[in-house]
KOLLUM-734262 format. One record per atom (N, C-alpha, C, CB): residue in one letter; x, y, z. Coordinates in steps of 0.02 Angstrom, whole numbers, plus 32768, in hexadecimal, padded with zeros to 4 digits. Glycine has a CB too. Example, Ala and Ser with C-alpha at 12.3 -4.5 7.8 and 13.67 -1.06 7.14 Angstrom:
2
a82947EE48186/a82677F1F8186/a82947F5B8186/a82357F2081C4/s82827F908162/s82AC7FCB8165/s82858002818A/s82C07FE2811E/
// end
This chain:
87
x1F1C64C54FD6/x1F1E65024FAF/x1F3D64F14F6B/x1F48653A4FD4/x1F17650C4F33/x1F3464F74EF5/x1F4965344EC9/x1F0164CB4ECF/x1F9965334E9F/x1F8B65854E92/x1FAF65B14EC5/x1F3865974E9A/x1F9665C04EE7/x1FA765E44F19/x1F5D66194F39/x1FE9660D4EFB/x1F3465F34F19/x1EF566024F28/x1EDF65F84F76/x1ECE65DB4EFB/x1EB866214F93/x1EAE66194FED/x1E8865E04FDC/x1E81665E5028/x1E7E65C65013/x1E4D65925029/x1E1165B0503D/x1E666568505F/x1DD16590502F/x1D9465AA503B/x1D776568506A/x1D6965BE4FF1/x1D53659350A8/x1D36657A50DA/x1CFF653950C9/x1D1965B550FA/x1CE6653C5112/x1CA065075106/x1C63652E5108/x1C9564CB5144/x1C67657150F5/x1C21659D50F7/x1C3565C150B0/x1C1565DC5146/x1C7D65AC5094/x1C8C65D95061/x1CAE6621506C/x1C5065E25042/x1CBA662D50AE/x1CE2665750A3/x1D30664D50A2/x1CD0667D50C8/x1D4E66895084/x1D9F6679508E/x1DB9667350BA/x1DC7669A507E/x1DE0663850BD/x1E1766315103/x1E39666050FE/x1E4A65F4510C/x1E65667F5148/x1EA966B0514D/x1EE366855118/x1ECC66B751AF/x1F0866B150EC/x1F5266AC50DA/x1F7566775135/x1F7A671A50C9/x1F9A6654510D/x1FC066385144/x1FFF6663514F/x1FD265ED5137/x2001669F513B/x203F66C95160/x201666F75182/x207C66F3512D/x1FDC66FB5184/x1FC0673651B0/x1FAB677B5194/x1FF2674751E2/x1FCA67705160/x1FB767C45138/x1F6D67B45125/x1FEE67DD50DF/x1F4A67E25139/x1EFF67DF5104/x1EF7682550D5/x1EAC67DA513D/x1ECE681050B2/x1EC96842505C/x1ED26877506F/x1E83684A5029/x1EC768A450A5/x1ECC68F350CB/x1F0B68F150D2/x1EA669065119/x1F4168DB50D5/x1F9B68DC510D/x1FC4691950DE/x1FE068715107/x1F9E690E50A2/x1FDB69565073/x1FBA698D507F/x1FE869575010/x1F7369965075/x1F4E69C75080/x1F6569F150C8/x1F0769AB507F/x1F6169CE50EB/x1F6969E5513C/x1FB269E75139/x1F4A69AB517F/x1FE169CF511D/x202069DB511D/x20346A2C50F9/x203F699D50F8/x20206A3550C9/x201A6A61508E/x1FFB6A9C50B7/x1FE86A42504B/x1FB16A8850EA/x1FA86ACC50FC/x1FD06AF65145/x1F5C6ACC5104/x20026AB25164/x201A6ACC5181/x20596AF6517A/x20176AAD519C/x20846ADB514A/x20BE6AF75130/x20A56B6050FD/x20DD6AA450ED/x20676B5450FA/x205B6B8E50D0/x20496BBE511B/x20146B82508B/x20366B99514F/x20346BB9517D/x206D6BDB51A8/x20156B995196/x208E6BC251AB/x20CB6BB951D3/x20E76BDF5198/x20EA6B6951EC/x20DA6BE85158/x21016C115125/x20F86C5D5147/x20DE6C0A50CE/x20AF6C595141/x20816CAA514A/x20926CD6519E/x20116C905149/x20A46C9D51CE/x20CC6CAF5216/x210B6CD9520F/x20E66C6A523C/x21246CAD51F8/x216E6CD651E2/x21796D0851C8/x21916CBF51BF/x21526D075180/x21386D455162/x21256D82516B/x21176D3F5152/x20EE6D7551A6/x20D56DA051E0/x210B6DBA520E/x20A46D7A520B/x21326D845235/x21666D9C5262/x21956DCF522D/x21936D565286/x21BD6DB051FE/x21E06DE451E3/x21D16E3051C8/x21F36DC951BB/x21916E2D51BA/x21756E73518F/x21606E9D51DE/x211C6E5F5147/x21446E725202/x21406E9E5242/x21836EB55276/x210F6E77526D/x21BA6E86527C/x21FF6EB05295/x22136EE2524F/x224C6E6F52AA/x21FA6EDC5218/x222B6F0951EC/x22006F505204/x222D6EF35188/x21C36F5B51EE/x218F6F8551FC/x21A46FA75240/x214B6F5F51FE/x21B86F875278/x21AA6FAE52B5/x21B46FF652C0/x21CA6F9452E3/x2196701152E0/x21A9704852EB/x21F3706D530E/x217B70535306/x2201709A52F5/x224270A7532A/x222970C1537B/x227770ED5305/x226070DD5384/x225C70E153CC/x2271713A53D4/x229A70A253F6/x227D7136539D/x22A37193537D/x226B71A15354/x22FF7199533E/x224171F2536E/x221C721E5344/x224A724E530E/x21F2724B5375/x2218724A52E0/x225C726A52A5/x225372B652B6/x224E725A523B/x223E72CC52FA/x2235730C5319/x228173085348/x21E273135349/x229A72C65354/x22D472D15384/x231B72F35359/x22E6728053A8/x2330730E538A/x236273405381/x23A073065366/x2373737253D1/x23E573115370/x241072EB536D/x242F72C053B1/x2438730F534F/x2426731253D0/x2431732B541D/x23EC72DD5447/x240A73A65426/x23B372E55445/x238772C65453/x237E72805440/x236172E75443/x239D7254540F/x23B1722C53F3/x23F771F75416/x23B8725153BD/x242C721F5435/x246672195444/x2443720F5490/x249C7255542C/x2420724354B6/x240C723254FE/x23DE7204550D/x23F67265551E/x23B771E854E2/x239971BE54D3/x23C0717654E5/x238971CD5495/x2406718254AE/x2417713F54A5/x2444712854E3/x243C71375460/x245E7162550E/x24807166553C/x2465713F558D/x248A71AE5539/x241E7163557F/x2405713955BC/x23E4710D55A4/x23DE715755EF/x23DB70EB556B/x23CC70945564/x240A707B5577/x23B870715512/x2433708E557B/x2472706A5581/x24B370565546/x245970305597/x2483706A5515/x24A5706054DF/x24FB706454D6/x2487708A54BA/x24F370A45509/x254C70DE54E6/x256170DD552A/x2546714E54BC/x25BE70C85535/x25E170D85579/x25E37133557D/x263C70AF5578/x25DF714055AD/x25E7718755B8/x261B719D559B/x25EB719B55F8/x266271805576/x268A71A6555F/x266C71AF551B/x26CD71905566/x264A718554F6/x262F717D54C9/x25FC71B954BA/x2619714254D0/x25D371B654E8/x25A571ED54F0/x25C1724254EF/x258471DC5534/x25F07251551C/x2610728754FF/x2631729154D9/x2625729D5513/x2642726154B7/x267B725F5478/x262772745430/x26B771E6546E/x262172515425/x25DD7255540D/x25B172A1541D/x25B872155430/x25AF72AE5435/x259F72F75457/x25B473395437/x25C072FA5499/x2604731C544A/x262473685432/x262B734D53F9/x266E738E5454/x2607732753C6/x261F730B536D/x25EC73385359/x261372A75349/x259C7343537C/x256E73575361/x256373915375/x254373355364/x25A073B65395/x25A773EA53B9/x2568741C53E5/x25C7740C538B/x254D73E75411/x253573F75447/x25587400548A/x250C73D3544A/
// end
């Protein structure tokens, strides 16, 4: 190799780079990282987006019993909370 020029075969075509990279390795590198950009992208804009779990038809009252039996709130919590929103 002279230069740093590849070596060319006995039919004339180019030999492989002796590290293994061939002329495609950035391309395919490049389209994976833009990929793996656009995933994330996706994941984040879709947890931000989600929907709630509360209709903006729920009461305060309806909201609070809600959160009570997910588990969210200890029962002292829950009536403390209760008589705040004076139900």
């Amino acid at each position: 190799m002279v230069n740093g020029a590849s070596e060319v075969g006995p039919i004339g075509a180019r030999m492989p780079r002796p590290d293994g990279l061939g002329p495609h390795h950035l391309m395919i590198v490049q389209i994976v990282i833009v990929a793996a950009a656009l995933v994330i992208l996706w994941w984040m804009l879709r947890s931000h987006y989600k929907k709630s779990s509360f209709n903006k038809s729920d009461t305060p009252l309806d909201i609070l019993n809600k959160r009570y039996a997910a588990g969210e709130l200890t029962k002292e919590e829950y009536e403390r909370l209760k008589k705040d929103i004076g139900a």
